[in-house]
FITORBA-349810 format. One line per 2 residues: number of its first residue (from 1); their letters; for each residue x, y, z of C-alpha. Coordinates in nm, 4 decimals, always signed. Layout:
BEGIN
NUM) a) X:Y:Z  ...
END
This chain:
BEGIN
1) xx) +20.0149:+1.4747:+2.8590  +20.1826:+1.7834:+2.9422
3) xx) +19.9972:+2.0923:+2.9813  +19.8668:+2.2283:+3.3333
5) xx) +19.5115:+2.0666:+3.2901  +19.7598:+1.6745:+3.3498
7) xx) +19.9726:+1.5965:+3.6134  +20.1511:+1.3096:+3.6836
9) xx) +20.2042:+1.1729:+4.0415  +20.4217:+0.9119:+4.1932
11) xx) +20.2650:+0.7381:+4.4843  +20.4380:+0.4696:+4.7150
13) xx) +20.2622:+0.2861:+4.9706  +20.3577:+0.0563:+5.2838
15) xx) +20.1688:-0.0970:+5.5490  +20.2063:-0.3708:+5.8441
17) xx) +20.5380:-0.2618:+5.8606  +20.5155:-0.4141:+6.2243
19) xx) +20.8823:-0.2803:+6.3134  +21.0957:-0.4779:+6.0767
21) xx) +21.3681:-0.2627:+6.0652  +21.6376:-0.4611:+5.9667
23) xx) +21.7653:-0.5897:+5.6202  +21.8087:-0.9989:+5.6023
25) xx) +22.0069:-1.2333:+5.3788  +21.8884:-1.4579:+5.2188
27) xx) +21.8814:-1.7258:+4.9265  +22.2206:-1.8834:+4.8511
29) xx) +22.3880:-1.5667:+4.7153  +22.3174:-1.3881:+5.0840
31) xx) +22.0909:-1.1389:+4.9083  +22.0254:-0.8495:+5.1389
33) xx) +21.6244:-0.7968:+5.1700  +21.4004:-0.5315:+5.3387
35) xx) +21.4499:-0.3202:+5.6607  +21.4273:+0.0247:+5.6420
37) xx) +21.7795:+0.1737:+5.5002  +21.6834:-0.0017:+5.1863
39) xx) +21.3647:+0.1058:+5.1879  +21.4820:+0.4745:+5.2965
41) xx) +21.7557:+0.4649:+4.9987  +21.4641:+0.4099:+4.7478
43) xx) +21.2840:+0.6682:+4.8703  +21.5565:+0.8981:+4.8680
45) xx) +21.6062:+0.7992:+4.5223  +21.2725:+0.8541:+4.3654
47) xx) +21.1476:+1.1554:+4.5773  +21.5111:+1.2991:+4.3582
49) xx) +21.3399:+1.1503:+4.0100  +20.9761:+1.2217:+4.0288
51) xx) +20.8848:+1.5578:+4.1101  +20.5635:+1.5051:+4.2486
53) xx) +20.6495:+1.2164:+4.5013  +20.4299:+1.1156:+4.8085
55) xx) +20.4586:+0.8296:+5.0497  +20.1994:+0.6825:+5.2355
57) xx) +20.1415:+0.4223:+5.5236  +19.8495:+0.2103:+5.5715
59) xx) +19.8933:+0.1520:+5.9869  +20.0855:-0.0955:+6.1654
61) xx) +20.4155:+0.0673:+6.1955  +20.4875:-0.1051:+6.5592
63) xx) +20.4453:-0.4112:+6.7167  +20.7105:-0.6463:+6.6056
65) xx) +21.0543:-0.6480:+6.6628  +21.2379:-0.6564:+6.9865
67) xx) +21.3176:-0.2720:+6.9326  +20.9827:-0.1658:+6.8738
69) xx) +20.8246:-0.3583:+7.2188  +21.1220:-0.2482:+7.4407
71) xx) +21.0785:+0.1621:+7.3579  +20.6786:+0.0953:+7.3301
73) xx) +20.6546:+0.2750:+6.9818  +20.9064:+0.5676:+7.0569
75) xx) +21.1663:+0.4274:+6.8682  +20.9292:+0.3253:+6.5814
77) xx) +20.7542:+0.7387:+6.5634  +21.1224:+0.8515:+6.5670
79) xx) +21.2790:+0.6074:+6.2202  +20.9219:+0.6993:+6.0634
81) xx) +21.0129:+1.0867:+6.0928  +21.3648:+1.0062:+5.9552
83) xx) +21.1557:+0.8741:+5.6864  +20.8890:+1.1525:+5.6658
85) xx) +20.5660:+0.9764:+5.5150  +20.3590:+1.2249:+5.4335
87) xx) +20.0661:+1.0725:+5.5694  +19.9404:+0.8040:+5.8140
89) xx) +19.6422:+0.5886:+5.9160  +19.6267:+0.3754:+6.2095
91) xx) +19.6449:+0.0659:+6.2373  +19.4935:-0.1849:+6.5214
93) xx) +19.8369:-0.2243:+6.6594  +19.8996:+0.1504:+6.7078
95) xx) +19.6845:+0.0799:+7.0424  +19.9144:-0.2185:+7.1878
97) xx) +20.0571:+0.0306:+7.3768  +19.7488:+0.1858:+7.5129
99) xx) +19.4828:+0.4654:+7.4285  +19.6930:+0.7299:+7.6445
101) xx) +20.0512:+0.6208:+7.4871  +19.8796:+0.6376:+7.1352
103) xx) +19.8411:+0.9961:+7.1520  +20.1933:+1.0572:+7.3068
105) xx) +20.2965:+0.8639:+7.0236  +20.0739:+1.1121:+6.7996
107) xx) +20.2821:+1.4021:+6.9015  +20.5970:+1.2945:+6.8974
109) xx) +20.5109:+1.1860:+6.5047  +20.6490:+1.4969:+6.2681
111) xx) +20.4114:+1.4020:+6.0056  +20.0083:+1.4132:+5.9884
113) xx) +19.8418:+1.0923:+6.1362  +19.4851:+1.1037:+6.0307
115) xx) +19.1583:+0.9072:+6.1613  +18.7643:+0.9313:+6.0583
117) xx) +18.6178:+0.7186:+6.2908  +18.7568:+0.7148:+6.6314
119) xx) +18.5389:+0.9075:+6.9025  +18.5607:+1.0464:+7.2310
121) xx) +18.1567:+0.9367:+7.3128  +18.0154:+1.1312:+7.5622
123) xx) +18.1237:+1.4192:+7.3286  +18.1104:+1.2690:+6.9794
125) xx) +18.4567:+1.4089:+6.9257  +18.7370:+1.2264:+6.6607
127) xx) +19.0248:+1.1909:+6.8300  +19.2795:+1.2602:+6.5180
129) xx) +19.2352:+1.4664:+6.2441  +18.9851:+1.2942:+5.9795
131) xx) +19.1343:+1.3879:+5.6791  +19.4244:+1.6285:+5.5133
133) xx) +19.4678:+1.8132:+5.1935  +19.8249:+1.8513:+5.0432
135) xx) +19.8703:+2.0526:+4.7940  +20.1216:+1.9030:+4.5639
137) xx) +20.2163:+2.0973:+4.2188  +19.9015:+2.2972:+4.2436
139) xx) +19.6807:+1.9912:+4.2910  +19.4927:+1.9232:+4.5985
141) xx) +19.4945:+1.5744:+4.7283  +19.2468:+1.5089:+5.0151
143) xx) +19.3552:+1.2172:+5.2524  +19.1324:+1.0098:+5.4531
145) xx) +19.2165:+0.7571:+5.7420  +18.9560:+0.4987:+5.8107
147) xx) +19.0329:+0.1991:+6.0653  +18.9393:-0.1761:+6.1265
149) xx) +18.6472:-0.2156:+6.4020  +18.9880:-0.4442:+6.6002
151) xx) +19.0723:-0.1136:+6.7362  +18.7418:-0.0827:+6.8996
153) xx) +18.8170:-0.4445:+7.0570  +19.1316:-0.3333:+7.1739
155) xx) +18.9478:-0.0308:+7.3323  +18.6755:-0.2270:+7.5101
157) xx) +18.9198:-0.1084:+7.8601  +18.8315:+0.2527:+7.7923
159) xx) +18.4762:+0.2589:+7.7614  +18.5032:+0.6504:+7.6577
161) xx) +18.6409:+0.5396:+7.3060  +18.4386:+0.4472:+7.0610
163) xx) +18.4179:+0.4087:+6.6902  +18.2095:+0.3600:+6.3865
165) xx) +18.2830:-0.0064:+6.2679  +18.0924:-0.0937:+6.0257
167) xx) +18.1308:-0.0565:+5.6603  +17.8062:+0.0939:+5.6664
169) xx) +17.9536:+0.3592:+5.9272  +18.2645:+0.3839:+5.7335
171) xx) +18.1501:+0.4587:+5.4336  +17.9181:+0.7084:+5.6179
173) xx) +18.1856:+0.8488:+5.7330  +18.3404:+0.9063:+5.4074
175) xx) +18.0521:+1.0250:+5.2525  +17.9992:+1.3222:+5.5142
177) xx) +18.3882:+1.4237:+5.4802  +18.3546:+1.4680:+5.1452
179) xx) +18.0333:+1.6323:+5.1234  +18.1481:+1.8930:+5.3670
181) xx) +18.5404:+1.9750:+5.2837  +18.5528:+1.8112:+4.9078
183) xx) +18.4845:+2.1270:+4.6637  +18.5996:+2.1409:+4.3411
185) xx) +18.9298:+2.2157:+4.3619  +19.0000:+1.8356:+4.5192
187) xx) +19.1679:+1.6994:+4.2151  +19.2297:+1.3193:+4.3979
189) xx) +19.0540:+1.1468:+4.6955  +19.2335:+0.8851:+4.8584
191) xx) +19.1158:+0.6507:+5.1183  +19.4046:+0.4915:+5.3917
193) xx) +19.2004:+0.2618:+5.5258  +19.3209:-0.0922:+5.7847
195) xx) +19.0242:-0.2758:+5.7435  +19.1654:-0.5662:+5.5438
197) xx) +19.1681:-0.5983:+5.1815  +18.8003:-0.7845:+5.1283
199) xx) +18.6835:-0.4982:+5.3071  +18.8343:-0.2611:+5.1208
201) xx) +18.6396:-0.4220:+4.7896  +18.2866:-0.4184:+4.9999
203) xx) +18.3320:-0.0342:+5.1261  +18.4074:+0.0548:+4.7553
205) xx) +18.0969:-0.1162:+4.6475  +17.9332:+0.1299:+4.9160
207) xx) +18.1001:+0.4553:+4.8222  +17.8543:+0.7052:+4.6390
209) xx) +18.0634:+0.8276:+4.3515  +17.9788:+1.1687:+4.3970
211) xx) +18.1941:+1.1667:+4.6696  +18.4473:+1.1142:+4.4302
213) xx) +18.6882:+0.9119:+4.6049  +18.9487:+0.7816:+4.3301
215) xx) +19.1769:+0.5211:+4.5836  +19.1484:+0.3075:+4.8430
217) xx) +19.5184:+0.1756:+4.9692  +19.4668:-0.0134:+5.2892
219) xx) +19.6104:-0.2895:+5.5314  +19.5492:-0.5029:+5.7967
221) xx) +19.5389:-0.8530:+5.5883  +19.8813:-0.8753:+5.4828
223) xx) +19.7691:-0.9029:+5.0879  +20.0261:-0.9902:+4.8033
225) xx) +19.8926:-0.8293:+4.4816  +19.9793:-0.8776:+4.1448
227) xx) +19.7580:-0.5739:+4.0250  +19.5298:-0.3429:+4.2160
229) xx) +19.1381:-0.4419:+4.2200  +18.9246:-0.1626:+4.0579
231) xx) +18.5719:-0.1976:+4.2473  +18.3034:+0.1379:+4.1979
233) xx) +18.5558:+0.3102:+3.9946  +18.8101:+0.2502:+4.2434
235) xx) +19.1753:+0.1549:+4.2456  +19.2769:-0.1131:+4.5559
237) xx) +19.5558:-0.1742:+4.6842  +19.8000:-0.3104:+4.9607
239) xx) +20.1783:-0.3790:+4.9720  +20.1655:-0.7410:+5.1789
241) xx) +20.3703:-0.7257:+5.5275  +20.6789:-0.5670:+5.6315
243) xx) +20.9125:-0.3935:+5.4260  +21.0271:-0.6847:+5.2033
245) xx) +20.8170:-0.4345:+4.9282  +20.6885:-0.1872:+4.8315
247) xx) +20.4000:-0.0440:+4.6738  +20.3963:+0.2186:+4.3614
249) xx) +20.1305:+0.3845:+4.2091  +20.2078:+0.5606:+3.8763
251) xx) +19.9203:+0.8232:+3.8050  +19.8153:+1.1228:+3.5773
253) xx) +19.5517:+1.3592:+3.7611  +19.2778:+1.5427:+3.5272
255) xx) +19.2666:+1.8721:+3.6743  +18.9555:+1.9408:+3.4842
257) xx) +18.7389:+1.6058:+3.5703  +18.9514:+1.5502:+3.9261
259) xx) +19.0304:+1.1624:+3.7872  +19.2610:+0.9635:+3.7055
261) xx) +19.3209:+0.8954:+3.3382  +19.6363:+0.6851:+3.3493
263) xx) +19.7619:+0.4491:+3.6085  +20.0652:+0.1989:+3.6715
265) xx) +20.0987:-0.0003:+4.0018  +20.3811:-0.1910:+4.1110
267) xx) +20.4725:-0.3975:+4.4376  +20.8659:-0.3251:+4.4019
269) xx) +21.0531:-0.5927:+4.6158  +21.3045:-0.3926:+4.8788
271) xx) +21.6432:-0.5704:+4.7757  +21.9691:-0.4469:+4.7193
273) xx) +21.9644:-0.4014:+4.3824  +21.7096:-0.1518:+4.3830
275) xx) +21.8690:+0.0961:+4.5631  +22.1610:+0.1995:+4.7827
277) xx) +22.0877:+0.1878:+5.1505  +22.0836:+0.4922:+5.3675
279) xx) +22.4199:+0.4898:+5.5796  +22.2505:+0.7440:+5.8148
281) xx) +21.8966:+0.5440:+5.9018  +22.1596:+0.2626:+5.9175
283) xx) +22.3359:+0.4310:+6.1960  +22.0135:+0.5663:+6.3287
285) xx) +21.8834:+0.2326:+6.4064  +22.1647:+0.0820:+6.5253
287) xx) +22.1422:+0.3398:+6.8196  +21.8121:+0.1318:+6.9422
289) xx) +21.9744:-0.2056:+6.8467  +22.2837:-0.1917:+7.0314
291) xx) +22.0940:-0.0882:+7.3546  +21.8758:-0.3504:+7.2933
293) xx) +22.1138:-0.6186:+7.2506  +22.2838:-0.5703:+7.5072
295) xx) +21.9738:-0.5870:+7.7792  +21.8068:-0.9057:+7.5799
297) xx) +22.1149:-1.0631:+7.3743  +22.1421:-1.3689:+7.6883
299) xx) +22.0976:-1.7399:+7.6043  +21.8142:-1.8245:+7.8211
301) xx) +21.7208:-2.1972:+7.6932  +21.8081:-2.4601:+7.4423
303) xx) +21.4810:-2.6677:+7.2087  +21.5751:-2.9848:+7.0657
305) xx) +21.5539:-2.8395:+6.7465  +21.3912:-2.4934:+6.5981
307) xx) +21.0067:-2.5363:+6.6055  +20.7655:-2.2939:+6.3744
309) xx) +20.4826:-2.1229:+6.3269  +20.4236:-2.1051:+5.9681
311) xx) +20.0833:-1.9839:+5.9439  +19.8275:-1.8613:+6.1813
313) xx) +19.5589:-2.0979:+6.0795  +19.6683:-2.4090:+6.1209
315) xx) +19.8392:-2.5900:+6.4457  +20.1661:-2.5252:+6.4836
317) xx) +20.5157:-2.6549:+6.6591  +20.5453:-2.3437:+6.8687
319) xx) +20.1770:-2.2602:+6.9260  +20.1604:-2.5868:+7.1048
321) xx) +20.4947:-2.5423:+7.3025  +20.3473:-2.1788:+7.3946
323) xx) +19.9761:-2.3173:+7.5234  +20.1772:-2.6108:+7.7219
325) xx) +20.3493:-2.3943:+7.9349  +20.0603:-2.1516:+7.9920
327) xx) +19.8338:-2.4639:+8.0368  +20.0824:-2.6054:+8.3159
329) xx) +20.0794:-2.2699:+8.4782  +19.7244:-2.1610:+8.4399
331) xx) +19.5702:-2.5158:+8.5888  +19.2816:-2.5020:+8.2746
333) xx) +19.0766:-2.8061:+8.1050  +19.0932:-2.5741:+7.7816
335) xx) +19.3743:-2.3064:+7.6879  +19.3169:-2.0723:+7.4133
337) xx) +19.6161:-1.8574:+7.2602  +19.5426:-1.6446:+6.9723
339) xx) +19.7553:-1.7422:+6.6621  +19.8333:-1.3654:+6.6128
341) xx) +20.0027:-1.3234:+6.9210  +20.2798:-1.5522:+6.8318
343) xx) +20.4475:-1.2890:+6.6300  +20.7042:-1.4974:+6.4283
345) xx) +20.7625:-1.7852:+6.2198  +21.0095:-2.0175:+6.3885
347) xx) +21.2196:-2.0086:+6.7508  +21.5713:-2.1744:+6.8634
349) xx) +21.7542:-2.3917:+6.8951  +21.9174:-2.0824:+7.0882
351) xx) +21.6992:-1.9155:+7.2797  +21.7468:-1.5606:+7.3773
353) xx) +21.5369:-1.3373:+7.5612  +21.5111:-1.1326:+7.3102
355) xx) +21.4090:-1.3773:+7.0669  +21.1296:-1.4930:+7.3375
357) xx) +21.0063:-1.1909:+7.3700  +20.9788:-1.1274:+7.0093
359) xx) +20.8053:-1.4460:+6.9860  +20.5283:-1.3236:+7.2035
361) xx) +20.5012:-0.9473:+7.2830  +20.1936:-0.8866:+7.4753
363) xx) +20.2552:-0.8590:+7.8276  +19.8700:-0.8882:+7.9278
365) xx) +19.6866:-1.0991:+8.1191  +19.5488:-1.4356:+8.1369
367) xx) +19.1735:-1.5151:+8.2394  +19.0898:-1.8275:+8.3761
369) xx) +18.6123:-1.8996:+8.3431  +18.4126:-2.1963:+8.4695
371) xx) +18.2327:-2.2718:+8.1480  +18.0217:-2.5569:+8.0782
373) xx) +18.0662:-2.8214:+7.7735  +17.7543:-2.6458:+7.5752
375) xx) +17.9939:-2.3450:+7.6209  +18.3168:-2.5061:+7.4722
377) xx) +18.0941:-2.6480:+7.2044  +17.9960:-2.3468:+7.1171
379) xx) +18.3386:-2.1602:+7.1331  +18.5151:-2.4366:+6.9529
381) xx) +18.2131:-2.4510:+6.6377  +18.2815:-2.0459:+6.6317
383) xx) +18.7089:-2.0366:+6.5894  +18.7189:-2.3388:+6.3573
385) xx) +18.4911:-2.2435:+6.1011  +18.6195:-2.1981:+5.7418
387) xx) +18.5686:-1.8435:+5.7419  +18.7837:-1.8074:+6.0505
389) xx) +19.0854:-1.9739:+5.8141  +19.0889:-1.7191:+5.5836
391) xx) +19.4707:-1.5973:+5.5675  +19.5191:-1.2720:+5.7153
393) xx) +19.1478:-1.2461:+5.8505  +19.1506:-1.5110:+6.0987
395) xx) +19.1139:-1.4895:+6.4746  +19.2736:-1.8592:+6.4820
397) xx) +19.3821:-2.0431:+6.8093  +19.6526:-2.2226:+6.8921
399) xx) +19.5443:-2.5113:+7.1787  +19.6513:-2.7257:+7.4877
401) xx) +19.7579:-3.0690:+7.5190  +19.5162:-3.3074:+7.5451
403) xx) +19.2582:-3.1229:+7.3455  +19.0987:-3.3250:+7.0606
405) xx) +18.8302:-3.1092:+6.8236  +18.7066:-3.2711:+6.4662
407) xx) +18.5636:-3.0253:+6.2086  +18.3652:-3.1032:+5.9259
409) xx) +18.4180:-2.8813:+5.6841  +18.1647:-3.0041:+5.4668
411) xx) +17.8842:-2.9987:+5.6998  +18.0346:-2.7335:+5.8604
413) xx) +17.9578:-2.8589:+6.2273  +18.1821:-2.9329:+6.4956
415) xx) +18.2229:-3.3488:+6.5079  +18.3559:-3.4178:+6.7935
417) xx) +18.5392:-3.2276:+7.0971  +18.7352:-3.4293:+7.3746
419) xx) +18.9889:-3.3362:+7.6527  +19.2122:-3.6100:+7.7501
421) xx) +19.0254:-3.8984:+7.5540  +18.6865:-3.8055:+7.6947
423) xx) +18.3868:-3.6628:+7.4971  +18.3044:-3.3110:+7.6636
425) xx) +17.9877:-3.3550:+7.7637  +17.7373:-3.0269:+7.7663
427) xx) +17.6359:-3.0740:+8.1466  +17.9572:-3.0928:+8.2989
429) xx) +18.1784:-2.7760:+8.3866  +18.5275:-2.7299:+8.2705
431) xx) +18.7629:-2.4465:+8.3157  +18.9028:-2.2365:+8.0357
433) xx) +19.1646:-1.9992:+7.9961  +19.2052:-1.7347:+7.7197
435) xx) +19.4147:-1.3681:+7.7411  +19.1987:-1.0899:+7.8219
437) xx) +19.1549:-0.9692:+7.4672  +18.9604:-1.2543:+7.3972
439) xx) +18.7780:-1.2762:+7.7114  +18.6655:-0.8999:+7.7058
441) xx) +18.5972:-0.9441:+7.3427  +18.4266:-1.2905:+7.3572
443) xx) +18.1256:-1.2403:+7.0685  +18.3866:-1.1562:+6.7985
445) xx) +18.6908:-1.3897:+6.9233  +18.4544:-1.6832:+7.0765
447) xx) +18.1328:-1.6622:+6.9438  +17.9769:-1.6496:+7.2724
449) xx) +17.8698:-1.3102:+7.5032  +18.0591:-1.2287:+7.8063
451) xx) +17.7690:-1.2131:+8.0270  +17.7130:-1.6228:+7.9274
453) xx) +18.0797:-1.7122:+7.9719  +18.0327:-1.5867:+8.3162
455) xx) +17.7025:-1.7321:+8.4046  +17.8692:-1.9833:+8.6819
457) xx) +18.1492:-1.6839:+8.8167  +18.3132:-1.4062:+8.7270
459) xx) +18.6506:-1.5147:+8.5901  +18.9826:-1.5126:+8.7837
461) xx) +19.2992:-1.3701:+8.6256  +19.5838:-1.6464:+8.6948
463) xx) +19.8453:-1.4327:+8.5430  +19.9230:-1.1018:+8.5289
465) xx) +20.2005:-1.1476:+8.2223  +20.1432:-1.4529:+8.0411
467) xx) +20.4799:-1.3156:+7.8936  +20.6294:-1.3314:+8.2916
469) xx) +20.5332:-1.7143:+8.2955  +20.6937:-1.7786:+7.9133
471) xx) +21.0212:-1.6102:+8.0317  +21.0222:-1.7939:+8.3369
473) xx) +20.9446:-2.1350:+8.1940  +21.1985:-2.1481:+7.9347
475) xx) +21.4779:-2.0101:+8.1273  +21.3984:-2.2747:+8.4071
477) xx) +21.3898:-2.6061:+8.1704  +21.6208:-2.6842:+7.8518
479) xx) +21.5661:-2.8825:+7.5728  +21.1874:-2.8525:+7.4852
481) xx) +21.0193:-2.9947:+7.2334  +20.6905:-3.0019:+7.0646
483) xx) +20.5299:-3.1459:+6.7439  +20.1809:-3.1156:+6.6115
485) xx) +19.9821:-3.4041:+6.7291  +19.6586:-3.3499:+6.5192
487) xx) +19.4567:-3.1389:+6.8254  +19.2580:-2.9626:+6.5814
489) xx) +19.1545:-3.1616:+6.2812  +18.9271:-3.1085:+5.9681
491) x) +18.7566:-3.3368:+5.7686
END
């Protein structure tokens, strides 16, 4: 297909990059994997192959290495304009930094960051641009950035944000883009959406074809793919978590029918055989490293042994280590730590502070409620239901010592629920602590409204910096340890 009427297009795709800059080795021949110089050098390499190259993120570029927390983003915006994706959606974690910092962040960026549903309320204004056309080769590609309804938890502090959530409201959304700026001469329609890739199959379903939207590539649930799901006429995809990969969408573009008539997808692993690394980005990064090591590089505490946190639903070594120390500090019956915001998979033997802090980022703080047991019933029925295991989609807990819950699975219905050998009982009042995320998001996160989780006081905050009492905790005591001791269990 070579006349004007077909034109083919190279698309690559990242998302949750979650600042992992750097390359690692690994397996036994010390194979050098991911960070961004590989992943620049194959950029570099097919932007000079394939004329009509574009490259996309899905959100999540921050939040996750020691680099990215300690400049707050800055450092991130500046590597992704070395890189110079040609479009980006936000993701939940664009917002760690707060609403204000975002759209510092938004200017600094050199390339177009685009958002449908975010609003300023009392003026029903988006805060980003909804949507951009590029014109690539002659062919206009329209761009549209649609988020997960997280970001509206994360901006329950500003009450003057607010955001269309729903799929229902997405696709909305969509539809009213593309009936007002889609005319004919929009040859391809592609959604960046962080919404999670189950979602991304549901708002397909929703999508009025008229509107003509040809591609959904999204984020948020850290999905492995072997091939793209095709829901509505629509190709979906995702490129899993970090920059271990990367995706690639081969396509030919009807001019005539604005549709794609051929398509090849990839998810490329980022290795060292696929391309040369970028000595520059290299050097680049190594700017923010080296200043970095040297504040954070100093031993701070010895564990036993390393202790992990392989998965986010499921107990884990560190989770409980983490929920100890804030359980000691924060005087509660019941301490509640979101999986999620133990951002890695193992810690120590040597600890650093660098490595602590990468271990948990958020420097927020902790809330401490009088609840009673029909309240902790109710909490702990909500966060260990099966659809709150589902990888990537959870809003699992990690707990404290002492706590005993028993799930049935097949009955679905909490079993049993004890703190230190007793049977909660739903009369009695018991304190519970949770980070104020979860406490000023308590229907999604707990199952259970604010206004009833404060029906016997308003809550007190007990920390600041949760982070502040980690840092302090481990550099006071050495050799901690911590195994999983069956504190949630499922039958």
């Amino acid at each position: 297909m070579t006349t004007k009427r077909f034109k083919k297009f190279t698309i690559l795709h990242s998302n949750d990059m979650h600042g992992d800059f750097l390359a690692e080795a690994k397996g036994a021949d010390g194979r050098l994997i991911g960070g961004l110089s590989l992943l620049s050098g194959y950029l570099n390499k097919v932007r000079s192959e394939e004329k009509n190259t574009l490259f996309v993120i899905s959100g999540d570029m921050v939040q996750g290495s020691m680099i990215d927390t300690e400049y707050k983003g800055i450092s991130t915006i500046e590597i992704m304009n070395y890189l110079a994706p040609d479009v980006v959606t936000l993701g939940n974690h664009e917002l760690d930094y707060g609403f204000s910092h975002l759209l510092f962040l938004e200017k600094m960026a050199t390339f177009p960051i685009v958002n449908a549903n975010l609003y300023i309320k009392k003026y029903n204004k988006r805060l980003m641009n909804p949507y951009i056309i590029l014109n690539v080769d002659g062919f206009d590609i329209m761009f549209i950035g649609i988020i997960t309804d997280e970001v509206l938890n994360a901006l329950r502090i500003d009450t003057s944000i607010g955001t269309f959530v729903n799929l229902e409201d997405a696709a909305a959304e969509v539809g009213k883009i593309c009936d007002t700026y889609k005319n004919d001469d929009i040859d391809l329609t592609i959604l960046l959406t962080h919404i999670g890739f189950e979602e991304d199959k549901k708002l397909a379903a929703m999508l009025d074809p008229v509107w003509g939207v040809d591609m959904i590539i999204g984020g948020h649930s850290h999905t492995i793919l072997e091939q793209p799901a095709q829901v509505n006429n629509i190709l979906i995809a995702q490129a899993g978590v970090g920059t271990d990969q990367i995706g690639r969408f081969d396509i030919i573009v009807d001019d005539d029918t604005n549709s794609i008539v051929e398509w090849k997808w990839q998810l490329i692993p980022v290795d060292n055989s696929l391309a040369q690394p970028d000595p520059e980005l290299d050097k680049f990064i190594g700017t923010f490293k080296d200043a970095v090591d040297r504040k954070y590089n100093r031993l701070i505490c010895r564990l036993v042994r390393q202790l992990t946190h392989p998965k986010r639903e499921q107990e884990t070594e560190l989770g409980n280590l983490i929920t100890d120390i804030l359980a000691s500090s924060a005087m509660s019956d019941v301490v509640l730590i979101g999986s999620g915001s133990i951002r890695v998979e193992q810690l120590g033997p040597v600890v650093t502070l660098g490595a602590l802090k990468e271990v948990y980022p958020y420097d927020s703080p902790l809330y401490r409620l009088r609840v009673t047991g029909e309240h902790l019933t109710t909490i702990f029925s909500h966060i260990l239901r099966p659809e709150n295991r589902i990888p990537g989609e959870s809003q699992y807990f990690q707990v404290n010592k002492g706590i005993r819950a028993v799930y049935s699975d097949t009955e679905t219905r909490l079993e049993s629920l004890s703190i230190n050998e007793k049977l909660v009982q739903a009369d009695h009042q018991y304190t519970l602590c949770v980070q104020e995320y979860h406490y000023k998001n308590s229907v999604t996160s707990l199952g259970i409204a604010t206004e009833e989780l404060t029906k016997l006081g308003e809550p007190k905050v007990v920390a600041t910096s949760a982070q502040s009492i980690l840092e302090e905790y481990f550099t006071s005591n050495q050799l901690l340890q911590s195994h999983i001791e069956g504190r949630l269990i499922y039958t």
